[in-house]
C-alpha positions as CSV (number, residue, x, y, z in Angstrom):
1,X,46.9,166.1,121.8
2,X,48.9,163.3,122.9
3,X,51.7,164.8,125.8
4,X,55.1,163.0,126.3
5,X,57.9,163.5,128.7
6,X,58.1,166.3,127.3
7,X,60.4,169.3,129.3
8,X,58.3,172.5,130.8
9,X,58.8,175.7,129.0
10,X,62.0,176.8,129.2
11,X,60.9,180.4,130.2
12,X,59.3,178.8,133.1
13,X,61.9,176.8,133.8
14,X,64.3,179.9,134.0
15,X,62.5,182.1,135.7
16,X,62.0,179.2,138.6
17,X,65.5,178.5,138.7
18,X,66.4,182.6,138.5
19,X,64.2,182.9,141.2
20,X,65.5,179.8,143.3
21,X,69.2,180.8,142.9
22,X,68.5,184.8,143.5
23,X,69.5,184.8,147.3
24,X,73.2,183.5,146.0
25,X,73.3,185.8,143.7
26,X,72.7,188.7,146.2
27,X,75.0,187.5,148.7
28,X,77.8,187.1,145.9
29,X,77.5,190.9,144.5
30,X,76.8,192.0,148.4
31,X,79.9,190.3,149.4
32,X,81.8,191.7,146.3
33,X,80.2,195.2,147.5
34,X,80.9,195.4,151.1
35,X,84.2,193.3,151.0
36,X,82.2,191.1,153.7
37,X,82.0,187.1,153.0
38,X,80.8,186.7,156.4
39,X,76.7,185.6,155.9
40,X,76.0,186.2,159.5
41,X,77.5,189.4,159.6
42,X,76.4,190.4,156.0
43,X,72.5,189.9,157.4
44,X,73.7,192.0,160.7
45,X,74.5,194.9,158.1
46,X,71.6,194.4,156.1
47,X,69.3,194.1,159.4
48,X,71.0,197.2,160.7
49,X,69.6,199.3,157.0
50,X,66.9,201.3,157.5
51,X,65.3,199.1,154.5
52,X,67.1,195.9,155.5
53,X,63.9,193.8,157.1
54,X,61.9,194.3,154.2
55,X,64.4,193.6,151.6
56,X,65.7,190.1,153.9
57,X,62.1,189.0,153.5
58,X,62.2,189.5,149.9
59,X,65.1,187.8,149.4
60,X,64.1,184.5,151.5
61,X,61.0,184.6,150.0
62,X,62.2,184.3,146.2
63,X,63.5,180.3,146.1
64,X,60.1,179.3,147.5
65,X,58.8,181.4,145.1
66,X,60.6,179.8,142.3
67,X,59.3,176.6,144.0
68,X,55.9,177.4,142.9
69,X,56.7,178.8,139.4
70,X,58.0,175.2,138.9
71,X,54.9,173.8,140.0
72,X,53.2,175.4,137.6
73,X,49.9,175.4,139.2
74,X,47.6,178.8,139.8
75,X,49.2,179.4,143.5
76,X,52.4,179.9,141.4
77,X,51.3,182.4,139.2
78,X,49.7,184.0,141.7
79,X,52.9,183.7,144.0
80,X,55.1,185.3,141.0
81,X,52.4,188.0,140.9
82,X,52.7,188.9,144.6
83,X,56.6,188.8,144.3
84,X,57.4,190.8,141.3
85,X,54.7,193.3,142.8
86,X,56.6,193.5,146.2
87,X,60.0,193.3,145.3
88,X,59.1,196.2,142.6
89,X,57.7,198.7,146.0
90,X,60.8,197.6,148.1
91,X,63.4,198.4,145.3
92,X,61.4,202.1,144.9
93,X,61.1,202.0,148.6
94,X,64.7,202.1,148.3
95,X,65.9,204.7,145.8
96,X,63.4,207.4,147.6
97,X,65.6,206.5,150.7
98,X,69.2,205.7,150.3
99,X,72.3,207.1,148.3
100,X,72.9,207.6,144.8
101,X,74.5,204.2,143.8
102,X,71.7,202.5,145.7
103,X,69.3,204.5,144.2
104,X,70.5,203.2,140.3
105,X,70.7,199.6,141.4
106,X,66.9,199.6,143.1
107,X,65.6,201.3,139.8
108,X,67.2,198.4,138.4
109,X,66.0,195.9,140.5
110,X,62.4,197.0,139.7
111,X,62.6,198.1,136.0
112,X,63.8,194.1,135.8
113,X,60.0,193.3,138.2
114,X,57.7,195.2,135.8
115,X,59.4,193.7,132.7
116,X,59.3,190.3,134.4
117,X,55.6,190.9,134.9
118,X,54.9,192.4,131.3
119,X,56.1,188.7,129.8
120,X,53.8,186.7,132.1
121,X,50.7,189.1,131.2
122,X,51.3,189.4,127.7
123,X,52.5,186.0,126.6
124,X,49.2,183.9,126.7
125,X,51.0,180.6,126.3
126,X,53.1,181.1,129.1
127,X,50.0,182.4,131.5
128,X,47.6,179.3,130.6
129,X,49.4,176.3,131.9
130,X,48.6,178.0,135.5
131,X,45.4,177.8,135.1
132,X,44.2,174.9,132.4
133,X,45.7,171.8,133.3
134,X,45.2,170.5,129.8
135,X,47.6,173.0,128.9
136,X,50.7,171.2,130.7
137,X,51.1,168.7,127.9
138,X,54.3,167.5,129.6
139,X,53.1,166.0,132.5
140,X,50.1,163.8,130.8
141,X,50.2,160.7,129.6
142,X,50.1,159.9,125.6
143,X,47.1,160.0,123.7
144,X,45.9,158.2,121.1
145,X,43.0,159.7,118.3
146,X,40.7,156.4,118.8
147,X,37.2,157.3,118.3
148,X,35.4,155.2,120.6
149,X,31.7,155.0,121.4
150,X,31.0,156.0,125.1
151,X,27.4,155.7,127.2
152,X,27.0,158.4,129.6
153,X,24.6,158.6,132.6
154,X,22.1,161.3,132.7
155,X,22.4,163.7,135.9
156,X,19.3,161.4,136.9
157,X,21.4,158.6,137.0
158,X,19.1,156.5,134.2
159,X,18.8,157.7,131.0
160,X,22.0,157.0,128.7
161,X,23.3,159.6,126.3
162,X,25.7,158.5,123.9
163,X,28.7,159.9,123.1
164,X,32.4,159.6,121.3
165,X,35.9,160.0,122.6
166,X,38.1,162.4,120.9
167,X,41.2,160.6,121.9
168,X,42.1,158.9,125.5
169,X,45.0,157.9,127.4
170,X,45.5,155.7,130.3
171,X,44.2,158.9,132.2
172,X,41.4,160.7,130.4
173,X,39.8,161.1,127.4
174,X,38.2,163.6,125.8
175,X,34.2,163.2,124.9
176,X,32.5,165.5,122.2
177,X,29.0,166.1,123.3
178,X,26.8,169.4,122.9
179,X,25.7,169.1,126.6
180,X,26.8,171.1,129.3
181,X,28.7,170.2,131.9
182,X,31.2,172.0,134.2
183,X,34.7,171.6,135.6
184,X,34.5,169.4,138.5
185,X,31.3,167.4,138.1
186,X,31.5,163.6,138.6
187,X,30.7,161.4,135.3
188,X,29.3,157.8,135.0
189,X,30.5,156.2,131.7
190,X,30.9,153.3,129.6
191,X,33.6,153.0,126.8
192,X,33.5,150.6,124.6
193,X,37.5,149.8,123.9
194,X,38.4,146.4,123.2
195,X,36.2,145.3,125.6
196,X,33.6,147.8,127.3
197,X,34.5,149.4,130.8
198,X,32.5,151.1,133.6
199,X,34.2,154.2,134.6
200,X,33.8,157.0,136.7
201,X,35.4,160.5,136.0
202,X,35.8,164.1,136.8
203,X,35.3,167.3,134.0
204,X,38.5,168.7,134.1
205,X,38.4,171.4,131.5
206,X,35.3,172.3,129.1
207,X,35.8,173.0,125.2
208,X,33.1,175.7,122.9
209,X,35.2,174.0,120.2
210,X,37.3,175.3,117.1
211,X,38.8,174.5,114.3
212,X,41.4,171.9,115.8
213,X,39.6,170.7,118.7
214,X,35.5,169.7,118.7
215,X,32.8,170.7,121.4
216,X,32.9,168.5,124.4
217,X,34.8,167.6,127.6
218,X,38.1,166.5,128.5
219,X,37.7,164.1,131.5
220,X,40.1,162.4,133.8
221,X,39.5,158.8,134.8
222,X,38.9,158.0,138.6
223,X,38.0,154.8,139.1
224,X,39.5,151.3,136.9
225,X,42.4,153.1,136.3
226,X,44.4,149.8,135.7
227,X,42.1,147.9,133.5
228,X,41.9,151.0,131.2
229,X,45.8,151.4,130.8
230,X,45.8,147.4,130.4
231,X,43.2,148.0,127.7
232,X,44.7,151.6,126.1
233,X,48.1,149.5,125.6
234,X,46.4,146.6,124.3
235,X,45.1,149.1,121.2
236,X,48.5,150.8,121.2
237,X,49.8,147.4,120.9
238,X,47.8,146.6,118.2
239,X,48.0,149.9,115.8
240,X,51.9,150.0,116.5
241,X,52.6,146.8,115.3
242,X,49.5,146.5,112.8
243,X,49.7,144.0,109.6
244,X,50.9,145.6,106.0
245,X,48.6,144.7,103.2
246,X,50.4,145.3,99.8
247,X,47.1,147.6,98.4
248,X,47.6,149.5,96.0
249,X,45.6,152.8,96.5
250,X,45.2,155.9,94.7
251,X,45.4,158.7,97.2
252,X,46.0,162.2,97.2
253,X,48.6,164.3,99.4
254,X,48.5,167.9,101.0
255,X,50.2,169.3,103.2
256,X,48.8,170.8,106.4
257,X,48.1,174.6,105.5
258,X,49.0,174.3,102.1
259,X,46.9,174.4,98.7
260,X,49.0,172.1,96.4
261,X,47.5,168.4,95.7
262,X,49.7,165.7,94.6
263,X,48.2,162.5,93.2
264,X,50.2,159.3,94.2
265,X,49.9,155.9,95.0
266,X,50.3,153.6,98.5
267,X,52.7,150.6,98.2
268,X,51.1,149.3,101.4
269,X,48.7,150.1,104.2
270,X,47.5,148.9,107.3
271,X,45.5,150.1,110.3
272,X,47.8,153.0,111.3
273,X,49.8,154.2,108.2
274,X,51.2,153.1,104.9
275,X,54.0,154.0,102.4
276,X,52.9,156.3,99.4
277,X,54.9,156.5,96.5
278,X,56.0,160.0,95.4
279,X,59.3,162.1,94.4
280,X,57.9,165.4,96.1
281,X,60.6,166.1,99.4
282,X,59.1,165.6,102.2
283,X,60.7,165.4,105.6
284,X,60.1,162.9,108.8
285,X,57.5,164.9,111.2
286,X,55.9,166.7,108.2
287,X,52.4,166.9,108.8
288,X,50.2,166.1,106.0
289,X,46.3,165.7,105.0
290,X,45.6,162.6,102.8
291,X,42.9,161.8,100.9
292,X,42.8,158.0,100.8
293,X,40.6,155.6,98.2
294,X,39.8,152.5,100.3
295,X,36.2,151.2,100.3
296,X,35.3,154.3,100.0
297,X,37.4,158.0,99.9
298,X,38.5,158.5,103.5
299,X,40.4,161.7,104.3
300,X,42.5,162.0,107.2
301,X,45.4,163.6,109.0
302,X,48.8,161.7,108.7
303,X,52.4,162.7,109.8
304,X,55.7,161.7,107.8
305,X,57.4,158.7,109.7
306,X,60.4,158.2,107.4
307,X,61.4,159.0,104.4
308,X,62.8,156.5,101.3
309,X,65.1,157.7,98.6
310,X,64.0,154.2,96.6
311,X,66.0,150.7,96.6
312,X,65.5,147.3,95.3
313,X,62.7,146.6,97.4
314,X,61.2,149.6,98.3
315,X,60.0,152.8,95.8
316,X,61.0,155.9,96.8
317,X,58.2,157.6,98.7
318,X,57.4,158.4,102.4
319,X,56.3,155.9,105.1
320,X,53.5,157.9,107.1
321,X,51.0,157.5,110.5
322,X,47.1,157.8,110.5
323,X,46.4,160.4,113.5
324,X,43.0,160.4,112.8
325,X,40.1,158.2,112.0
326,X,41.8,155.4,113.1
327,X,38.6,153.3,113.5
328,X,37.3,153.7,109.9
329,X,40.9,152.7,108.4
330,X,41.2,149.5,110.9
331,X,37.4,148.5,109.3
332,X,37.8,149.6,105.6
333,X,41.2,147.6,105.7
334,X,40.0,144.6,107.8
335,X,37.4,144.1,104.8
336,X,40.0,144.6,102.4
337,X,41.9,141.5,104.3
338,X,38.8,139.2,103.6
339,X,38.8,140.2,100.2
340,X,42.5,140.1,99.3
341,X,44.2,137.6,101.7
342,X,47.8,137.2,103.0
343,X,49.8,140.1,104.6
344,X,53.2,141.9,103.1
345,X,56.0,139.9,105.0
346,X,57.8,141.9,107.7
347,X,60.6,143.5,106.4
348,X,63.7,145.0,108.4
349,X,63.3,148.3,106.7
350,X,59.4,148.9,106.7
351,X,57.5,150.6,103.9
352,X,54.9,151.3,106.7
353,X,55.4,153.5,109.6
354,X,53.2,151.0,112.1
């Protein structure tokens, strides 16, 4: 769940800009057309139609249109709905009333509206981000999978339920709790990051839970917005540049959605990743499972950082990031640092992705 810069859809983004640029377009085949490059007098032609109104209001309507497809907000969908609906009656309108030639190019025109509409219904993924903001991954800040304990008011104001985040960025966070609550409700909270913060929040989308994501809440922050981000980048600070121990850990690799198990070894390990030592091809953003023998067998998610075809200092193997659990690993390795002492010196190419 953590969200980038990351570009919007490039459907949506072509059907905005489609729509944006459409009244060119139509003044560029008119022109062609009617041998006419003259806007003013193009409109006093179309104005003059029978259809003409309509269809000029149609036309004027489709950048701002396009406007709100690129918000990507429910008034666009909504909008886009209203559009392809009207410009889909005009364009019949049309070919009941007018000559042949016209008649083929309205049919066109609103073959292209009902096909433009059959996309937007039927492709889920493209329909959601309109409606669920935690769907528009590209416009969120980054989120990190730290399971932190959280105290939540009751609706009484008194009682405090406790709970645990999910993951959480400088804007939200998302709480797994079994109790209700809906979109739009006001939260009291306390999260206990590196130091523990009083917060107040809105419920911005509800989860039932599934297989990737648990039952809960995701929330976005309204009050202390600057001490969390101070705090959030103090424990992205401290995972992305975390200390390499050089433990040497039996573990066991599988990758996500796969069956095979491949016994191996780390070289090193700290609070956010570690290099295992293995021949098997893996490639950089390969996500993995990882079952991981510290104090005590740990499994967790990891994703390939870099990959090592072996040196003089380095075994060949793949350099790989915890993105999950990160609270156990940071204690079960902290207690192997009392036991074990100094770190592995920095190196410039690191056998550790953190």
């Amino acid at each position: 769940m953590t969200r980038n810069q990351v570009k919007k859809p490039l459907i949506i983004q072509l059907v905005g800009w489609a729509l944006i640029l459409a009244p060119i377009g139509y003044y560029v085949t008119t022109a062609l057309q009617w041998q006419n490059w003259h806007v003013v007098l193009l409109i006093e032609q179309l104005l003059a139609l029978p259809h003409g109104p309509l269809k000029l209001v149609v036309i004027l309507s489709s950048p701002l249109v396009g406007l709100a497809v690129h918000s990507v907000k429910a008034i666009g969908w909504i909008s886009f709905m209203l559009y392809c609906g009207a410009t889909i009656f005009v364009n019949f309108y049309i070919a009941h009333s007018s000559e042949a030639v016209t008649n083929f190019s309205a049919s066109l025109y609103s073959l292209t509206g009902v096909l433009a509409i059959l996309v937007y219904v039927v492709r889920k993924e493209i329909m959601a981000p309109y409606f669920n903001p935690q769907m528009r991954w590209w416009e969120s800040a980054e989120r990190f999978p730290f399971k932190l304990d959280v105290l939540l008011k009751s609706e009484r104001g008194e009682e405090k339920i406790s709970s645990r985040t999910f993951d959480i960025s400088v804007s939200g966070c998302f709480l797994t709790t079994d109790l209700e609550y809906p979109t739009g409700q006001k939260i009291d909270l306390n999260i206990k990051l590196i130091d523990p913060v009083d917060l107040q929040a809105e419920v911005v989308w509800v989860c039932p839970g599934n297989e990737n994501v648990p039952k809960g809440i995701g929330i976005r922050f309204t009050s202390n917005l600057k001490e969390i981000a101070t705090q959030v980048d103090r424990f992205k600070e401290k995972y992305s540049k975390a200390e390499r121990f050089p433990f040497q850990l039996d573990a066991q690799i599988q990758q996500s959605g796969g069956t095979e198990q491949i016994n191996t070894k780390t070289f090193d390990v700290s609070v956010s990743g570690c290099f295992l030592i293995t021949d098997h091809p893996y490639e950089a953003g390969q996500q993995l499972e990882l079952n991981l023998k510290l104090l005590e067998p740990i499994n967790l998610t990891a994703q390939v950082i870099w990959v090592s075809a072996g040196d003089a200092k380095i075994p060949q193997g793949i350099g790989v990031k915890f993105t999950s659990h990160l609270d156990e690993v940071s204690m079960m390795v902290t207690r192997f640092r009392k036991n074990y002492g100094a770190t592995v010196p920095e190196k410039k190419v690191s056998a550790s992705p953190a």
